[in-house]
LOMI-694605 format. One record per residue (C-alpha): residue in one letter; x, y, z. Coordinates in steps of 0.001 Angstrom, whole numbers, padded with zeros to 6 digits, always signed. Example, Ala and Ser with C-alpha at 12.3 -4.5 7.8 and 13.67 -1.06 7.14 Angstrom:
BEGIN
A+012300-004500+007800;S+013670-001060+007140;
***
This chain:
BEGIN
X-037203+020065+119101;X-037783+021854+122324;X-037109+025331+120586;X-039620+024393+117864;X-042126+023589+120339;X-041643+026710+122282;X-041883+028709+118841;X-045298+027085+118440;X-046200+027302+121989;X-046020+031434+121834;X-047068+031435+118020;X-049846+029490+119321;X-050608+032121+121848;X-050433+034686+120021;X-053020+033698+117295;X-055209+032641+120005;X-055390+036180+121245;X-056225+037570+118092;X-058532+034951+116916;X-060457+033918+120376;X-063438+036646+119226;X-063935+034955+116409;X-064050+031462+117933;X-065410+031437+121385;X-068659+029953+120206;X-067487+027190+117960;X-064576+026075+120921;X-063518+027444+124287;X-060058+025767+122970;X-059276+027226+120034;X-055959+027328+118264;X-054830+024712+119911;X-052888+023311+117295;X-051403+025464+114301;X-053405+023396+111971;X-056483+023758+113974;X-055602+027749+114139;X-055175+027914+110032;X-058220+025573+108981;X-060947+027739+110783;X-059032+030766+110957;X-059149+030267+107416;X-062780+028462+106615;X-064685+030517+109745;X-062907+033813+109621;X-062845+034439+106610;
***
């Protein structure tokens, strides 16, 4: 469990880097779920 949550943790990170441009005026906290991450990354990004 705790190596799935790491995973997420620096998956999480990751995405947040790449995606923070595109979000910083919908949510200062952004990506913080993968589900959060993949629903606007996916309905706001693109």
């Amino acid at each position: 469990m705790s190596t799935l949550m790491l995973f997420l943790s620096t998956f999480n990170m990751t995405v947040h880097c790449t995606c923070i441009i595109c979000y910083w005026i919908l949510s200062c906290s952004c990506c913080l779920t993968v589900l959060y991450m993949l629903f606007y990354h996916n309905v706001v990004c693109f």
